[in-house]
C-alpha positions in Angstrom: -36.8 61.0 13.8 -35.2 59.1 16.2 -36.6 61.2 19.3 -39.7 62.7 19.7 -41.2 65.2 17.5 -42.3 68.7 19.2 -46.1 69.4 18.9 -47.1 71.7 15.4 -43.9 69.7 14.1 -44.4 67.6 10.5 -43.8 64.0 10.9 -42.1 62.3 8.5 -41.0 58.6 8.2 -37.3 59.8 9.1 -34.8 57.8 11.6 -31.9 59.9 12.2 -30.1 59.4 15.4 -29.4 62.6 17.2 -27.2 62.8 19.9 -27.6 65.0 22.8 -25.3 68.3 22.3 -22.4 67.8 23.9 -19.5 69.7 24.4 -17.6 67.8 21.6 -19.6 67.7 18.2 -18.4 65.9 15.4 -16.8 67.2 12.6 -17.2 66.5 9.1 -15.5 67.8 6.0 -16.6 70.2 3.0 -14.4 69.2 0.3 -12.7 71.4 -2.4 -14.3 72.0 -5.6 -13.4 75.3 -6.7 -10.7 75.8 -9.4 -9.4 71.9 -8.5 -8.9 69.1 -10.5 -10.7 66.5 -9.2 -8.2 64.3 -8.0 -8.0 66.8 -5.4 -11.5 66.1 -4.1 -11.2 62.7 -4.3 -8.3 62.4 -2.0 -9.6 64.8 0.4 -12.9 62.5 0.8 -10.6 59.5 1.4 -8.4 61.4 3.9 -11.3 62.9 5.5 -12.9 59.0 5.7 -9.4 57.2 6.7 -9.6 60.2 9.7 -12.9 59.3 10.5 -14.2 62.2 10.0 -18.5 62.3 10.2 -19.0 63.4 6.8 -18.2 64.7 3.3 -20.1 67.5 2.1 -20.0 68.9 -1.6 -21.2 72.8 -1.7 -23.5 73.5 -4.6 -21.9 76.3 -6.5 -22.4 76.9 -10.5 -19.8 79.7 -10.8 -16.6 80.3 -9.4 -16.9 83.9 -8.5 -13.5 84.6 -6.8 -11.9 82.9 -9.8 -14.4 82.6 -12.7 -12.1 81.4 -15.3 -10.5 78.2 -12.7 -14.3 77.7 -12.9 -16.1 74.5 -10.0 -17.0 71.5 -9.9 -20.9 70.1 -10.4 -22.3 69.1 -7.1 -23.8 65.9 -8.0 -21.8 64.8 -10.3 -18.4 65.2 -7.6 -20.9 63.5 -5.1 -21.9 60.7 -7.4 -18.3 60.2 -7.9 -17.6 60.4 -4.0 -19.8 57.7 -3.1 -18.0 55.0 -5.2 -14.3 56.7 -4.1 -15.4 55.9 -0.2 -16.8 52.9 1.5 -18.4 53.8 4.6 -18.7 57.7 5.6 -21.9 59.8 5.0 -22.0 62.0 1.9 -24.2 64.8 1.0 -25.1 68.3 -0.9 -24.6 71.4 1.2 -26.5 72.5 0.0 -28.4 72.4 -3.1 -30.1 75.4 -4.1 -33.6 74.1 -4.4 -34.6 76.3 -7.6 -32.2 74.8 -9.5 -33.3 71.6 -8.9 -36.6 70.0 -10.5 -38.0 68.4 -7.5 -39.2 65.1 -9.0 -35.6 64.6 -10.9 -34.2 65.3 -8.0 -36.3 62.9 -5.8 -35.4 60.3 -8.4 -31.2 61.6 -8.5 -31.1 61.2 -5.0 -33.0 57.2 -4.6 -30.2 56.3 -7.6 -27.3 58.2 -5.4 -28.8 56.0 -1.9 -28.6 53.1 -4.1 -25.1 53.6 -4.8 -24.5 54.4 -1.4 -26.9 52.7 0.9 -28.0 54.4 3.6 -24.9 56.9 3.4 -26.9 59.5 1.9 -27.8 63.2 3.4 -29.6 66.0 1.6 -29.1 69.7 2.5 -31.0 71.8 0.8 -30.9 75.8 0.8 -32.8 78.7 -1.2 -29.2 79.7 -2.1 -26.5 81.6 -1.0 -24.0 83.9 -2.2 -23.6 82.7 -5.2 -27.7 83.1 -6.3 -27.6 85.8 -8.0 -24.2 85.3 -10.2 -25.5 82.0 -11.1 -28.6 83.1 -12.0 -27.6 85.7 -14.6 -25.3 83.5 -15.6 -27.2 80.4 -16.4 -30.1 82.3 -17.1 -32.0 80.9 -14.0 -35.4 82.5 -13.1 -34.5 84.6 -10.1 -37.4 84.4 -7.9 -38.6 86.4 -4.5 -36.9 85.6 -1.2 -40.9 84.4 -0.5 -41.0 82.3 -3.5 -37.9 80.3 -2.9 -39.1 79.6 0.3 -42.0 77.8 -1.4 -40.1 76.1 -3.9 -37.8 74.4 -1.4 -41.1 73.7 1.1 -42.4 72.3 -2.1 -39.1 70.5 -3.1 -39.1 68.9 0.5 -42.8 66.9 0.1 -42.1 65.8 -3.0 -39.0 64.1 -2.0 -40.3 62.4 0.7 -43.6 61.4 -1.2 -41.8 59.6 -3.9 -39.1 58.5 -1.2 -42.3 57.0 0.6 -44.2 55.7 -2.1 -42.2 56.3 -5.7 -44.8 58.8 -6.7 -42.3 61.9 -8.1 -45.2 64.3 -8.9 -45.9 67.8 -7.2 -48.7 69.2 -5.9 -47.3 73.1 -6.3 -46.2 75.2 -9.1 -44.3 72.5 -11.0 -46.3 70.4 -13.5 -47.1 66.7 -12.6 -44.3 64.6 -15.1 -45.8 62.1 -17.6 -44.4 59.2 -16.0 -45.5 59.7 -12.3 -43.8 56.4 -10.7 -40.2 56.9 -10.6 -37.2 53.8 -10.5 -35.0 53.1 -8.8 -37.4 53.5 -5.1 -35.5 54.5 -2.8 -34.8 52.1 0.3 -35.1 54.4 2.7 -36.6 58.0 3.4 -33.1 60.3 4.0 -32.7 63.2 6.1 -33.1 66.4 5.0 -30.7 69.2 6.3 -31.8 72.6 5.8 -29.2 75.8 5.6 -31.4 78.7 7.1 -30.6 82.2 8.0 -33.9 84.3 8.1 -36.8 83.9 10.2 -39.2 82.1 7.5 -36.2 79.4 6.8 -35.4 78.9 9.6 -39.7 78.4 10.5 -39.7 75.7 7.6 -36.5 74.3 9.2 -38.7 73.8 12.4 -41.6 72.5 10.7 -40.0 70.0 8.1 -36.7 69.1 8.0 -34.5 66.4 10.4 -31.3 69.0 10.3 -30.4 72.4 10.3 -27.0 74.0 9.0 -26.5 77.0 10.5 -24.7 79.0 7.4 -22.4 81.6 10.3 -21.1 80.2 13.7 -21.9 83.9 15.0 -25.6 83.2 14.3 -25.9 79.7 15.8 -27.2 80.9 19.0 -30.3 83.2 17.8 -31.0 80.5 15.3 -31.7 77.8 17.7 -33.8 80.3 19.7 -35.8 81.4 16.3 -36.0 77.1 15.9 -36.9 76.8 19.6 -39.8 79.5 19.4 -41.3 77.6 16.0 -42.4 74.8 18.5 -39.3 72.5 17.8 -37.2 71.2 20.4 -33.1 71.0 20.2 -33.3 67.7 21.2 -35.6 66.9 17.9 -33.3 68.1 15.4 -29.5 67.8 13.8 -27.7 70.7 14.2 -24.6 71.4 11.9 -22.6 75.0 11.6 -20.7 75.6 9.2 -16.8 77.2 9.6 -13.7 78.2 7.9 -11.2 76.2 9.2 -7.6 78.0 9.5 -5.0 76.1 11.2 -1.5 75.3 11.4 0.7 73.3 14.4 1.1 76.8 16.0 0.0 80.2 16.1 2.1 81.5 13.7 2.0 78.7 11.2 -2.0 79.4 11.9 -1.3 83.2 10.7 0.7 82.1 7.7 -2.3 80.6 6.8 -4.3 83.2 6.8 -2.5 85.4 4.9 -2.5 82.4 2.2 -6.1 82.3 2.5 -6.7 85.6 1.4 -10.0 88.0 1.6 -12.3 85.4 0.3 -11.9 83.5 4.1 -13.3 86.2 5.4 -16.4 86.4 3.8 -18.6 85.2 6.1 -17.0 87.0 8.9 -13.6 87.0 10.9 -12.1 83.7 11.0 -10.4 84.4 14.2 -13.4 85.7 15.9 -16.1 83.5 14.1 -15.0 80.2 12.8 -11.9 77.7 13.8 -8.6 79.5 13.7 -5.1 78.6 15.6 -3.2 75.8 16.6 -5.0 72.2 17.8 -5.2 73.3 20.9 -7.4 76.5 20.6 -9.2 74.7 17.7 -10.6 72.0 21.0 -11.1 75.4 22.4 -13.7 76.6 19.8 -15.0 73.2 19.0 -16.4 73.0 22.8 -17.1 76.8 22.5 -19.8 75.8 19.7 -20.7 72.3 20.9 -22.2 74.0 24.2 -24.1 76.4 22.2 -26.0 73.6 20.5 -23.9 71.9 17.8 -23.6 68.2 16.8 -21.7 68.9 14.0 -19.2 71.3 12.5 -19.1 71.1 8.6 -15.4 72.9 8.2 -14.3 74.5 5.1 -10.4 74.4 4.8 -8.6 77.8 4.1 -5.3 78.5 3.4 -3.6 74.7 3.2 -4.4 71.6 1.5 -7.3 70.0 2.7 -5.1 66.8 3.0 -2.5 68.3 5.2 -5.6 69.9 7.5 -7.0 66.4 8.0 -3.7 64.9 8.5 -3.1 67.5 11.2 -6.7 67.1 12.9 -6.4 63.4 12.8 -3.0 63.9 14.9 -4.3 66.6 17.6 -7.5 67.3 17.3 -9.9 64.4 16.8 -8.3 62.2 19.3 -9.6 64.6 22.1 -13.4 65.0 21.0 -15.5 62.6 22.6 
């Protein structure tokens, strides 16, 4: 890590920069995949990097549950895609759902994805979302304990880092050890590790393991550093990301046009005017500072209700100018 690791905390061969929380964190995009072509997501990433924005994320959804017949977009394979569209920004998974992922192809996915993209590369990993179940029973996935999938992605975490550290891919948990143990390309670098975390043994392992935590609802930021905090791990120690719908417009009524476009599905993980960023440039910089003094770096928004394209065209204008 690039500052000190709190005591009881695992140290891993990591540099990440962190920058002190500030009342402007930076924001990154989450780019549409659900029921889009992909030319869609492609010109969202390049907006999102013309705006310098500090990120492209690509959510980790199998099924498309509000519209199962427009269907979604494969994580890695939009990401793989991404990192050849754009140049310069950092890309990632937020997140993958660890038990769908075999940890050792996945250790060796991500070196060939850094290699494509040299040190552009962020992992977020999660014991799913939402979605788990639907996908599950639709892709006839094991559906394990909440306990167990906190294992697998604890497990999925050391074996990434072993074979980042040393190209051995195997796993010392439930998985069997693969016949060929030393995996190619090796990966230049060890890359961070982002966690999404809700509940209190997440958001433990987040303390104990990773360099970042997404925090899945800006309502539960605050409790969520605390629960971090009282796991022995200090703010200043680790990335901290919150997610957010993103509902805007260059006033309040265009805001509330937008909303009603949006539709129920915004409102899923909790009222976007209360919760997330809602309104016109001006009370976005509101909320932005609102969550940067409760302990984010970074917002990861999800745009609602307009083309992405549009929304980064209009936060490029009046937003991103005034964050620091």
């Amino acid at each position: 890590m690039g500052t000190p690791q709190a005591v009881g905390v695992e140290a891993w061969p990591v540099t990440w920069s962190i920058p002190p929380v500030a009342e402007s964190p930076k924001l990154s995009l989450i780019v549409p995949v659900h029921g889009v072509p992909f030319e869609l997501t492609r010109a969202a990433a390049v907006a999102a990097e013309a705006a310098q924005m500090d990120g492209i994320w690509v959510p980790d959804h199998l099924v498309n549950e509000a519209r199962p017949q427009a269907g979604v977009l494969e994580c890695w394979t939009a990401l793989s895609a991404l990192a050849v569209a754009t140049k310069e920004v950092p890309i990632g998974p937020l997140v993958l759902v660890s038990g769908f992922r075999h940890p050792p192809l996945l250790a060796r996915q991500a070196a060939t994805l850094e290699a494509i993209a040299p040190g552009r590369l962020r992992i977020g990993l999660g014991t799913g979302g939402f979605t788990y179940q639907a996908t599950c029973a639709q892709l006839d996935f094991e559906e394990r304990q909440p306990a167990a999938r906190v294992a697998h992605c604890e497990e999925t975490i050391r074996c990434l880092r072993e074979h980042w550290a040393a190209g051995d891919a195997g796993s010392q948990g439930s998985l069997p050890e693969p016949a060929l143990a030393r995996g190619y390309p090796l990966a230049r670098q060890s890359m961070p590790i982002i966690l999404a975390a809700r509940r209190p043994a997440m958001l433990r392992l987040t303390a104990r393991m990773a360099d970042g935590w997404n925090c899945p609802l800006p309502s539960e930021l605050v409790t969520g550093l605390a629960t971090i905090e009282s796991a022995g791990r200090t703010r200043e120690s680790i990335h901290t990301s919150v997610f957010a719908i993103l509902v805007t417009g260059s006033n309040e009524n265009e805001a509330r046009r937008a909303l009603a476009r949006a539709g129920p599905s915004a409102q899923l993980f909790g009222d976007v005017e209360e919760h997330h960023l809602f309104g016109s440039p001006a009370r976005l910089l509101e909320r932005i500072h609102e969550l940067g003094r409760n302990g984010a770096n970074e917002i990861t928004i999800d745009v609602r209700g307009m083309p992405a394209v549009e929304a980064i065209d209009l936060l490029s204008r009046e937003v991103l100018p005034h964050l620091d």
